[in-house]
Each structure stands twice: as structure tokens, then as C-alpha cells.
TORPA-4810 file (N, C-alpha, C, O; in nm, 3 decimals):
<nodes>
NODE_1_1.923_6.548_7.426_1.998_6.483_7.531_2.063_6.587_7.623_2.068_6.569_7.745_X
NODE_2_2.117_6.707_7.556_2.224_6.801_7.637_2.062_6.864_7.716_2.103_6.905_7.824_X
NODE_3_1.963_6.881_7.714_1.868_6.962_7.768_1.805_6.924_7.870_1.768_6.995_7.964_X
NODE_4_1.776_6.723_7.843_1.761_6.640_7.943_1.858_6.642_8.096_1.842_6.660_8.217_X
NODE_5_1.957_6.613_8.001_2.099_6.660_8.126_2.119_6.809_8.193_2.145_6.842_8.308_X
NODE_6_2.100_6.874_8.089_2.105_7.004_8.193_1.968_7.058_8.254_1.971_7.161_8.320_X
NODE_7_1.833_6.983_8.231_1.726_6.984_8.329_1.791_6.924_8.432_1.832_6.994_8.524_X
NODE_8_1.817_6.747_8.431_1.852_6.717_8.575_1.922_6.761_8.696_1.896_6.758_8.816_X
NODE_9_2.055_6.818_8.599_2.152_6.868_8.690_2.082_7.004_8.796_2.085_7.026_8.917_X
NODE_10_2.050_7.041_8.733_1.979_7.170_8.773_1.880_7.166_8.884_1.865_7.245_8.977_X
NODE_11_1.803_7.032_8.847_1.734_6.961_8.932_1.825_6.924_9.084_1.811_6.984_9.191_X
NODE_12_1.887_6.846_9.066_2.014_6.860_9.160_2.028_6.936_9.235_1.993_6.943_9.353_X
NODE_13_2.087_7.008_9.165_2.135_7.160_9.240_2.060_7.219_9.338_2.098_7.242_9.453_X
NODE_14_1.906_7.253_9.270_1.814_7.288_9.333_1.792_7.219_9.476_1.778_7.265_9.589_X
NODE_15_1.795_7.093_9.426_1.740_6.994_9.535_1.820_7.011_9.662_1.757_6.971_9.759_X
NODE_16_1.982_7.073_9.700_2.053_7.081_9.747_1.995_7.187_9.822_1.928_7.158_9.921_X
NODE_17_2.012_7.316_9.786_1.919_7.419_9.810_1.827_7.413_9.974_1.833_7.449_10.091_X
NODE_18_1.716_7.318_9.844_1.611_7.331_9.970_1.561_7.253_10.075_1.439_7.254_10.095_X
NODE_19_1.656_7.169_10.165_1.652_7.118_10.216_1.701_7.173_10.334_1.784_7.262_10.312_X
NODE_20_1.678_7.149_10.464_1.756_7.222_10.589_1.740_7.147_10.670_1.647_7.072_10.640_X
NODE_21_1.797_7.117_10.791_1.855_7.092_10.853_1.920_7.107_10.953_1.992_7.009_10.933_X
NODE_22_1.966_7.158_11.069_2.062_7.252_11.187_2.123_7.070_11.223_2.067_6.964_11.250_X
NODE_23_2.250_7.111_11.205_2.328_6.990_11.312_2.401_7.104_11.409_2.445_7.218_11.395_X
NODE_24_2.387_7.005_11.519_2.430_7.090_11.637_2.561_7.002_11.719_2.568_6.881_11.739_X
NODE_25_2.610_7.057_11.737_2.752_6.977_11.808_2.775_7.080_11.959_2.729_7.194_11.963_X
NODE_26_2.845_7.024_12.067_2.872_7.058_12.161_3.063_7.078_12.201_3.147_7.010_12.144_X
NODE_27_3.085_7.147_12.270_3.229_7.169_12.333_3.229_7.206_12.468_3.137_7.264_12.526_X
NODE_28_3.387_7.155_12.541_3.378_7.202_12.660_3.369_7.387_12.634_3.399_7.450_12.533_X
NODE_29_3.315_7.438_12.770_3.290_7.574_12.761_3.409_7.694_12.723_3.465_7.738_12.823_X
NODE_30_3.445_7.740_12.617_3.539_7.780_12.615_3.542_7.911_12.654_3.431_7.958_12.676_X
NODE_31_3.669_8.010_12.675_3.705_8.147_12.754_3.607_8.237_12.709_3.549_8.218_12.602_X
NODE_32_3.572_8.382_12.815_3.458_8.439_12.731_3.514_8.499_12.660_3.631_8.478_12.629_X
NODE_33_3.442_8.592_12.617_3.450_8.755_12.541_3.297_8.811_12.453_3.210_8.750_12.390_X
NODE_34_3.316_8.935_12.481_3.220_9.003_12.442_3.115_8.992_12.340_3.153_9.028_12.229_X
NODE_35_2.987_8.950_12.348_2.915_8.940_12.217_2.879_9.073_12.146_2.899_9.181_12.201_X
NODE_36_2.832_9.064_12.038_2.851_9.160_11.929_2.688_9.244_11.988_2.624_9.190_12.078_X
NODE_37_2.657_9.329_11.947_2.529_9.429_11.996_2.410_9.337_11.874_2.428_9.281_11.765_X
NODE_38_2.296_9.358_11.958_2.196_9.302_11.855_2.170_9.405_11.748_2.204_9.520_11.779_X
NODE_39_2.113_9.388_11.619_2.062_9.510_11.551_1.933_9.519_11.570_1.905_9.631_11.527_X
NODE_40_1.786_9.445_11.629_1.686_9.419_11.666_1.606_9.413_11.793_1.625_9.306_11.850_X
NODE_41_1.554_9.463_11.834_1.511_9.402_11.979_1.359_9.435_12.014_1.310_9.548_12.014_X
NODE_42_1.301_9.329_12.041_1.209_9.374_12.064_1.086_9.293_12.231_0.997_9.208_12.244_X
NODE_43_1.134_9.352_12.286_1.096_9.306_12.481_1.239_9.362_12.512_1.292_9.461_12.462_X
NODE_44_1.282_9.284_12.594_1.368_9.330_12.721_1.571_9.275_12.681_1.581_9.152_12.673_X
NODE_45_1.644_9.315_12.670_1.774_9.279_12.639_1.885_9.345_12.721_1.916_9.464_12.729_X
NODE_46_1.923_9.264_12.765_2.019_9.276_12.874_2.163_9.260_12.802_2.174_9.145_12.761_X
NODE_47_2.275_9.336_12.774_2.375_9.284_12.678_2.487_9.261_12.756_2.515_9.369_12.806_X
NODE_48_2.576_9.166_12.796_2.668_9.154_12.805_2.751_9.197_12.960_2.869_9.224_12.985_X
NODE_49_2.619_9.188_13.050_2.618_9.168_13.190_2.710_9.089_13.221_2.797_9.064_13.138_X
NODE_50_2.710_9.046_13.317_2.820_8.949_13.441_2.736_8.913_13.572_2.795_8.878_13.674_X
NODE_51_2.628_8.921_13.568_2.599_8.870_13.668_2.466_8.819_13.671_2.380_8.881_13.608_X
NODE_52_2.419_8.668_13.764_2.271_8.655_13.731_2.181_8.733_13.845_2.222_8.818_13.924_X
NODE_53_2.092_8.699_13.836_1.946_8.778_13.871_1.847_8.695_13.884_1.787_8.638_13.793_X
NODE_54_1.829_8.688_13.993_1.735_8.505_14.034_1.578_8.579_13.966_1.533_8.694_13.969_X
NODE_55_1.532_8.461_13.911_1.423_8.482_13.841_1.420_8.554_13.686_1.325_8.547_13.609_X
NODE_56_1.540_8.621_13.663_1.525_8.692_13.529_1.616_8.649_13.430_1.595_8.651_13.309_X
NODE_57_1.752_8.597_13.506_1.894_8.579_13.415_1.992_8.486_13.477_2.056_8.528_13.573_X
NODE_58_2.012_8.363_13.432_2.106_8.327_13.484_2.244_8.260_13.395_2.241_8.170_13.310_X
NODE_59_2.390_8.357_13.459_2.482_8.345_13.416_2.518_8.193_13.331_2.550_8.092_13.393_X
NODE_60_2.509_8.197_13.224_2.539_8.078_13.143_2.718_7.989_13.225_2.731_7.878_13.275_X
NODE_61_2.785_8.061_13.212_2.974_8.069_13.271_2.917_8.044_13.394_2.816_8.098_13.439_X
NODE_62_2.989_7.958_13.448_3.026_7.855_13.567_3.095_7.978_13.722_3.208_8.027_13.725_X
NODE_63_2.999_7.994_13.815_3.012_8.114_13.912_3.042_8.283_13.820_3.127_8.363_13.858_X
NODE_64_2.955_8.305_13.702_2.922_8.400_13.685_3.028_8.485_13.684_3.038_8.598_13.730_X
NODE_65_3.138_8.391_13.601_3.271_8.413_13.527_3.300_8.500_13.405_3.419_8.505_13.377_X
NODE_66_3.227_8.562_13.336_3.214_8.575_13.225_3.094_8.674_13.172_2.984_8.658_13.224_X
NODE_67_3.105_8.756_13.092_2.977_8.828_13.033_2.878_8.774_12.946_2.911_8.676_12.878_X
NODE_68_2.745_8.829_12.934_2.663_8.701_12.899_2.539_8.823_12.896_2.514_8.924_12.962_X
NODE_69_2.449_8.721_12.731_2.339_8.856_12.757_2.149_8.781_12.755_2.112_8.664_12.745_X
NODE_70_2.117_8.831_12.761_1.993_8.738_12.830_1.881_8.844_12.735_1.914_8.960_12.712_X
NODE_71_1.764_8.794_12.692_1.626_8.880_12.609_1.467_8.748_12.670_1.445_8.628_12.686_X
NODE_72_1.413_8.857_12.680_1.262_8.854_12.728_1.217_8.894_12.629_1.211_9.017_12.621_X
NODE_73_1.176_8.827_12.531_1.128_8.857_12.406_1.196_8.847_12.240_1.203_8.746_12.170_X
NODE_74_1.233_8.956_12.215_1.326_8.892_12.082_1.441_8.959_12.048_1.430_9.081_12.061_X
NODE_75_1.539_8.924_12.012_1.661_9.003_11.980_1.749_8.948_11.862_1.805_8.838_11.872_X
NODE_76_1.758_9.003_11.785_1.799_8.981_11.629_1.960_9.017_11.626_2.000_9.123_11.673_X
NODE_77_2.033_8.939_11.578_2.187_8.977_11.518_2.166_8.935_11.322_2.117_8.843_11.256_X
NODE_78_2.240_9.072_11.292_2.228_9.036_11.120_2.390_9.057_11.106_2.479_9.121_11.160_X
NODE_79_2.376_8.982_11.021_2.525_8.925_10.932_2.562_9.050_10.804_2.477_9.115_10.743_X
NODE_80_2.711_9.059_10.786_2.702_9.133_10.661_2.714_9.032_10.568_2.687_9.065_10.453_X
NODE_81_2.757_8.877_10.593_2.783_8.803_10.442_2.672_8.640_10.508_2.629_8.599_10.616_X
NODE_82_2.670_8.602_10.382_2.599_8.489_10.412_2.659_8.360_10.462_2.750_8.307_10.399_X
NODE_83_2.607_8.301_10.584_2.680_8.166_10.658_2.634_8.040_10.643_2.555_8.013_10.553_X
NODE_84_2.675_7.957_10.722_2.626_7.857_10.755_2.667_7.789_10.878_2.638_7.674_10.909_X
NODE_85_2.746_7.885_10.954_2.815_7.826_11.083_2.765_7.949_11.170_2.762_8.067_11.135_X
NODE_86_2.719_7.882_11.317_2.734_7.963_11.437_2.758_7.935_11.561_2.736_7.814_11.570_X
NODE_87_2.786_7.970_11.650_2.770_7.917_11.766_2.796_7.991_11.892_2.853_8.100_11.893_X
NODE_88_2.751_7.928_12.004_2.737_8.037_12.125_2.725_7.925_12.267_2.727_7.802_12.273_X
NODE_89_2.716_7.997_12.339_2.742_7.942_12.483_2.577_7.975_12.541_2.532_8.085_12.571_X
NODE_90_2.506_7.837_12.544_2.367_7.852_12.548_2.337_7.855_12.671_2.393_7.749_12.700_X
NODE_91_2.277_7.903_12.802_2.274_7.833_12.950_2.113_7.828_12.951_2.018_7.900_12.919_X
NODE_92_2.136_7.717_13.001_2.020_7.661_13.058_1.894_7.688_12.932_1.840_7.798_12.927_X
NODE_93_1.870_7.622_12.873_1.818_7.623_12.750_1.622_7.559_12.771_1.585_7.442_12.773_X
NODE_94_1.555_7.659_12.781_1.455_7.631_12.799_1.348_7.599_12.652_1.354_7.663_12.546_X
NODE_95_1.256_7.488_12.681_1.165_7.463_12.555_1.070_7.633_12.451_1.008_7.648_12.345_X
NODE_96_1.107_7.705_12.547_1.040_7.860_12.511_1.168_7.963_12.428_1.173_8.069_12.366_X
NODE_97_1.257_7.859_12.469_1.362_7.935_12.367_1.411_7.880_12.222_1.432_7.761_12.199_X
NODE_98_1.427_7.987_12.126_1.457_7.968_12.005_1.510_8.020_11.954_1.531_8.137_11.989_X
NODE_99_1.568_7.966_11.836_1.685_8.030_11.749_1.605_7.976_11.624_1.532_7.882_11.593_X
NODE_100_1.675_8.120_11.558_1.552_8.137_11.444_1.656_8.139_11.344_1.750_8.209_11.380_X
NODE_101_1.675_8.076_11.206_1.760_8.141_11.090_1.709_8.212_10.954_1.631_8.133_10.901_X
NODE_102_1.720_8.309_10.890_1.622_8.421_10.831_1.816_8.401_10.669_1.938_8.395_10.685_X
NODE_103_1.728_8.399_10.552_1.836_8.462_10.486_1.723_8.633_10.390_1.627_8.700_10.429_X
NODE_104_1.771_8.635_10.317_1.729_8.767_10.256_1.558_8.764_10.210_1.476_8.853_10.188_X
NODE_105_1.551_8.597_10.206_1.431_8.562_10.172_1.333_8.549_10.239_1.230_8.611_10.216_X
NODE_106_1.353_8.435_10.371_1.251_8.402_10.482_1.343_8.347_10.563_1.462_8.380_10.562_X
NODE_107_1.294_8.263_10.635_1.337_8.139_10.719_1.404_8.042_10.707_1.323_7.961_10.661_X
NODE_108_1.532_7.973_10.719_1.631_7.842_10.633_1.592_7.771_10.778_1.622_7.653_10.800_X
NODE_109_1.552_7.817_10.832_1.612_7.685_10.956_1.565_7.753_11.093_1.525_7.869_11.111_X
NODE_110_1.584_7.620_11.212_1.512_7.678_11.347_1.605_7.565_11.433_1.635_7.451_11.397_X
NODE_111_1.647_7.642_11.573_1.632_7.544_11.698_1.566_7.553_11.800_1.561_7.659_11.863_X
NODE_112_1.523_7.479_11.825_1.446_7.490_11.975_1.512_7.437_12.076_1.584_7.338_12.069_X
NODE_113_1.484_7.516_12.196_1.592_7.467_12.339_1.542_7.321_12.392_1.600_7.247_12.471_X
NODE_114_1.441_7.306_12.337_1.427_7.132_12.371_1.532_7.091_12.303_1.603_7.033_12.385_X
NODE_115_1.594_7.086_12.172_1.659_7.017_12.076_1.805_7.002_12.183_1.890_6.914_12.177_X
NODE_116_1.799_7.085_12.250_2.028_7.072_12.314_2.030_6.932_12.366_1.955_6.867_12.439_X
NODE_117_2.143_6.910_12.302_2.192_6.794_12.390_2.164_6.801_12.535_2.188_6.910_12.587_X
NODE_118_2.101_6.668_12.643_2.098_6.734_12.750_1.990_6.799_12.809_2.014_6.840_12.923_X
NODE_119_1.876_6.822_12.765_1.786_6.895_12.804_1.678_6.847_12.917_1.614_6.745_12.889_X
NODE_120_1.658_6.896_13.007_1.504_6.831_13.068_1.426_6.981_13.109_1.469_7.095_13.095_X
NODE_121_1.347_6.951_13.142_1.264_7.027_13.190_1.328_7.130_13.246_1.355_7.215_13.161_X
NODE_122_1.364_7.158_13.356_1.444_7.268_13.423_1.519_7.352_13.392_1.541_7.454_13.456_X
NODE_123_1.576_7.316_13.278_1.660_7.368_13.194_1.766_7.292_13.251_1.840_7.386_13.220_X
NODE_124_1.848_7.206_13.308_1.985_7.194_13.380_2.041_7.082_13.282_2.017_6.963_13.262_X
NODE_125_2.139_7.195_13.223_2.197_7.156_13.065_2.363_7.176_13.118_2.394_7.293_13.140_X
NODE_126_2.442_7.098_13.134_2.606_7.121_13.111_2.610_7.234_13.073_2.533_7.261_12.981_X
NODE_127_2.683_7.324_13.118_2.747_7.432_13.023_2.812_7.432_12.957_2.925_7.431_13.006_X
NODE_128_2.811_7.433_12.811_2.921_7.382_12.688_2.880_7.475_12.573_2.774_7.535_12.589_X
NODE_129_2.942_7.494_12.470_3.000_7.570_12.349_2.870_7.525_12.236_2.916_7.427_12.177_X
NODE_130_2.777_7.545_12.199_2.634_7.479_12.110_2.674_7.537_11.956_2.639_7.651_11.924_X
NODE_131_2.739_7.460_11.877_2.752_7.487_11.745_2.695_7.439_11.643_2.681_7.318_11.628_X
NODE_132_2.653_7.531_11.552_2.514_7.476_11.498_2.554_7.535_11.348_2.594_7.642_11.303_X
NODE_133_2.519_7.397_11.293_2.629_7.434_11.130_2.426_7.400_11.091_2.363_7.319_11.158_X
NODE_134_2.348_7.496_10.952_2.286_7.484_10.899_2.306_7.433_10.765_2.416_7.454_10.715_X
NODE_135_2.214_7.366_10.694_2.200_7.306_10.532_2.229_7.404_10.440_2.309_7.408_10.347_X
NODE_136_2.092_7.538_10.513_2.064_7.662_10.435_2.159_7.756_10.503_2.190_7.759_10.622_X
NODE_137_2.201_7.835_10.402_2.270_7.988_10.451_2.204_8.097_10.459_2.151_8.150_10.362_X
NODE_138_2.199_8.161_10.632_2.176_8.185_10.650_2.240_8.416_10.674_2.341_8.482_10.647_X
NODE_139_2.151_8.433_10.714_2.276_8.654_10.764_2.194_8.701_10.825_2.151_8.809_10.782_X
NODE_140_2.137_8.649_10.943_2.008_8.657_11.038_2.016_8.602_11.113_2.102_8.525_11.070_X
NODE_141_1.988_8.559_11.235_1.952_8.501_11.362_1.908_8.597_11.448_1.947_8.708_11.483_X
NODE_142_1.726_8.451_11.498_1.662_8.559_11.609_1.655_8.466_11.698_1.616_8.352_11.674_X
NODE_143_1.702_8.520_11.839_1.702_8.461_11.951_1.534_8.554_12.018_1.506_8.673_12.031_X
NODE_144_1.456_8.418_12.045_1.352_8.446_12.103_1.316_8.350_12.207_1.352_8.233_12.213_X
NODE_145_1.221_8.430_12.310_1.190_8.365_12.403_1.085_8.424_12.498_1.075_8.501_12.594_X
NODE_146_1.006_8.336_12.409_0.850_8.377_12.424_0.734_8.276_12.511_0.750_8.157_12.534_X
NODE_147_0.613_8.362_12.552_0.516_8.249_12.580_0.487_8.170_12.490_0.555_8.160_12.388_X
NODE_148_0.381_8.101_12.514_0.268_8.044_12.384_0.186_8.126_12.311_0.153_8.120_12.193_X
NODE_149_0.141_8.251_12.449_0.061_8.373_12.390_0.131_8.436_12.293_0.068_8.518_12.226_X
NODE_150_0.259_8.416_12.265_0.376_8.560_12.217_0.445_8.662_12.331_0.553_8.721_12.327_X
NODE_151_0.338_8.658_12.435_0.427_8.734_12.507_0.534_8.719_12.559_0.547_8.606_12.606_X
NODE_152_0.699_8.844_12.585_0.802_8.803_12.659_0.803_8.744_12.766_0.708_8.758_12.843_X
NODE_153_0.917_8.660_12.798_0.931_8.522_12.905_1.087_8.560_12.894_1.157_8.576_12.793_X
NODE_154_1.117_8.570_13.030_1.257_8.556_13.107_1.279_8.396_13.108_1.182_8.320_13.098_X
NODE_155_1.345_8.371_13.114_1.481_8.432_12.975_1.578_8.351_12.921_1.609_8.257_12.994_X
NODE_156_1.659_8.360_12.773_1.703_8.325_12.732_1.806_8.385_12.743_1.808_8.504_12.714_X
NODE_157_1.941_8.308_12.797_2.079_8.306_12.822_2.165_8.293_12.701_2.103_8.238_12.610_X
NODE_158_2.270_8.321_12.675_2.376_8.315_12.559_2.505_8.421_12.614_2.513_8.500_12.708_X
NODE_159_2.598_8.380_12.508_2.772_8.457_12.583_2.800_8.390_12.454_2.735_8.299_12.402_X
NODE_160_2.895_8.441_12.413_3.028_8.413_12.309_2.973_8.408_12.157_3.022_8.335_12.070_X
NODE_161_2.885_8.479_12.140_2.822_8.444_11.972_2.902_8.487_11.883_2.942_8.601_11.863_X
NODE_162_2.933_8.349_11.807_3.004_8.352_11.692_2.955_8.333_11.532_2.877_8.244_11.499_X
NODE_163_3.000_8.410_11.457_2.922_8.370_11.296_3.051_8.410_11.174_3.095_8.517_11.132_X
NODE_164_3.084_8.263_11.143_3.200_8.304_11.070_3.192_8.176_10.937_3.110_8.085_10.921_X
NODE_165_3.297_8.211_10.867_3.302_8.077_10.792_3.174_8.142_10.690_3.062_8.093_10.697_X
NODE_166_3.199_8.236_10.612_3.115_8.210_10.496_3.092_8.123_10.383_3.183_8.074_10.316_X
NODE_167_2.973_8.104_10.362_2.930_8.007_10.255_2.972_8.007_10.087_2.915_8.060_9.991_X
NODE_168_3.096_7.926_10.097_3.138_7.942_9.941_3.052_7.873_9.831_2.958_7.801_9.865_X
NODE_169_3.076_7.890_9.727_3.024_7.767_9.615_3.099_7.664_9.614_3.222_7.659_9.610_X
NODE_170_2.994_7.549_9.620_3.120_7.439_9.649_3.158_7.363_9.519_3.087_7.341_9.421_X
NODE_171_3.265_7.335_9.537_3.354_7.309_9.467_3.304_7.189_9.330_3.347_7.183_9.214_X
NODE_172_3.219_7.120_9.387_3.145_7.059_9.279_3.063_7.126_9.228_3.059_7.080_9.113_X
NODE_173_2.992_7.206_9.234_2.917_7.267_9.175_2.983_7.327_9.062_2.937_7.312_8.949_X
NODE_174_3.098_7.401_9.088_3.207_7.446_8.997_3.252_7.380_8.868_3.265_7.420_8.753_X
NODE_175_3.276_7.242_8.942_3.322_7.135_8.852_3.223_7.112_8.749_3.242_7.114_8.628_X
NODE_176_3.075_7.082_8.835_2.954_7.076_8.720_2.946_7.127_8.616_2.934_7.082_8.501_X
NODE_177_2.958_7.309_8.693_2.949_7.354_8.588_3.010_7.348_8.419_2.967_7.353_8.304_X
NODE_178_3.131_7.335_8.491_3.255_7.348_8.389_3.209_7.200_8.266_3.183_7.215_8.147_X
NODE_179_3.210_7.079_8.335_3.163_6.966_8.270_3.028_6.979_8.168_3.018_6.902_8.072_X
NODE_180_2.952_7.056_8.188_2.823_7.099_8.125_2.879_7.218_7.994_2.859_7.206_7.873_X
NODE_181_2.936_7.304_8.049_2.988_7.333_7.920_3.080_7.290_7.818_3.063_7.307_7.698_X
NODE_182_3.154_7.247_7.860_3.275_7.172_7.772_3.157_7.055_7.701_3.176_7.048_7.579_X
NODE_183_3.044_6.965_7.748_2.973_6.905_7.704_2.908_6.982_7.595_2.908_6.942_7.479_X
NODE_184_2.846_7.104_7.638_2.787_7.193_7.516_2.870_7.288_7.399_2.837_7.345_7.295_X
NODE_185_2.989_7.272_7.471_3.119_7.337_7.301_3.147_7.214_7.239_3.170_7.237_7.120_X
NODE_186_3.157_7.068_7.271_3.132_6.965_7.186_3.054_6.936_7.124_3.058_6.918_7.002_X
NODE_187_2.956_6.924_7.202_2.789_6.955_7.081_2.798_7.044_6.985_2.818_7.002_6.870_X
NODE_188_2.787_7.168_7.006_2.795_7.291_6.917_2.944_7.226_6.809_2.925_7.221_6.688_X
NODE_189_3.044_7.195_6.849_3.148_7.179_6.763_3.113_7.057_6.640_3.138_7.053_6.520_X
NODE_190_3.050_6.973_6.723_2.962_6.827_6.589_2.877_6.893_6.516_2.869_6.848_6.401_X
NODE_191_2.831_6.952_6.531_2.646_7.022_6.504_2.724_7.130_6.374_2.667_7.204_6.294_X
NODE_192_2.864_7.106_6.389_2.889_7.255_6.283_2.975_7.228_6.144_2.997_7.321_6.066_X
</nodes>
């Protein structure tokens, strides 16, 4: 019986795991400040400019208020601890752009710039705050923005990237645990 039960639970657990998901929520645009340097890059990365550039970059911040960094191709930020929260100030969010989530293993999760609230063709998306809580935890994100071929494509916009809120054990799980053993020092205590 205790083996049945601690297959299922486990089962459980697991099942929690591997499932993913990105929920994405929106905010009015909040104040800038500086995004963090990529550790990756690979095409073209512009970091933390102020100004757009017709045809290559355009200022996410409302009259080009604000610093803001733009990639033709791919540009990676890595985490030192593992998350599940991020978010950033997306502009103009094209179907060629993506956000990628990577943990130590592979891939937990993806958005695509079709997915923003708001989207059509043109990209002409509100400018607002895109927070994107994942299932899986993630210490990776790749902002890409590519052809169909793979090749770099101008461009993907972003300002204010945030990654905080590390991923604790949650609190039931804890509890589980604890319940599973106290179940198995009772056993062991009959059994003796």
C-alpha cells in the first residue's frame, strides 16, 4: 500500500513538472531603466539606445523616451538562479519574433509575437509592460528574430527586462513530503 502511494504521489509531482505553459499579462508602460547586457549574441544587437531608426528599430517608449535594445537575429540573457517570472516592455511585436525559455536541460517554454495581446499584422501593439509568468523554470531566455530561412530580420524591440522572483519548492510539496514519511515511521513502527 505505502509503495502504491508513494508511486502515485510521485506520479503527481512529476506530472506538475512537465507541463508548460507561458501566461502573459499586460501593464500600463512603466518608467525606463537600463536593461542588463546579453551574454549571447548572435546577428546584430543594438543595447540600450534611445532612439529609433526607420526600417531597423523602433523605440518601444512613447516619442523615444527611454532606452531600449533591438537584435536582428539572436540575443540570449542567462540567469544565475532558476525563475519563473519575467517581463519587459515589448514594442511592436512582430509574428518573426520570439522568446525562447531554455533551463539547464532544453527548452520549458516559448512566445511568439503573434501571441501579445493586441497583435495584427503591422505590429501596432499598445505600448505596455508584457509579463510572462512560465509553468516550467526557467535561467535562459532567447530573444530571436528571424526569417523562415533562419536568417536575421530587423527587428525585435524590448526595454526594461526583468527576471526575478525565484522558483521556490512549493509549499505542498513540502507538506507531501513530510505526510509520506510520518506515513512510513508508522508503518515501520507496526511492522516492529
Amino acid at each position: 500500500m505505502i509503495r502504491t502511494l508513494l508511486a502515485s504521489t510521485l506520479a503527481v509531482v512529476v506530472s506538475f513538472g512537465a507541463a508548460s505553459a507561458a501566461t502573459l499579462s499586460f501593464a500600463p508602460t512603466p518608467l525606463p531603466f537600463l536593461s542588463p547586457d546579453a551574454t549571447l549574441i548572435s546577428g546584430t544587437l543594438v543595447n540600450n539606445v534611445t532612439a529609433s531608426e526607420g526600417g531597423v528599430r523602433l523605440s518601444p517608449w512613447a516619442n523615444d523616451s527611454g532606452p531600449f535594445s533591438s537584435v536582428a537575429g539572436e540575443a540570449q540573457y542567462t540567469f544565475g538562479a532558476l525563475s519563473s517570472f519575467f517581463s519587459l516592455v515589448w514594442g511592436s511585436p512582430d509574428s518573426y519574433n520570439t522568446l525562447t525559455f531554455f533551463d539547464d536541460n532544453g527548452q520549458v517554454d516559448q512566445v511568439l509575437g503573434n501571441q501579445i495581446l493586441g497583435y495584427t499584422a503591422g505590429g501596432n501593439v499598445p505600448k505596455s509592460l508584457v509579463t510572462i509568468i512560465t509553468d516550467a523554470a526557467f535561467n535562459r531566455v532567447v530573444f530571436s528574430s528571424v526569417n523562415g530561412d533562419g536568417s536575421p530580420r530587423a527587428a525585435f524591440e524590448w526595454a526594461r527586462v526583468t527576471n526575478v522572483a525565484p522558483v521556490p519548492l512549493p509549499a505542498g510539496a513540502l507538506l507531501l513530503l513530510g505526510g509520506l514519511g510520518a506515513l512510513g515511521a508508522l508503518r515501520r513502527r507496526k511492522s516492529v
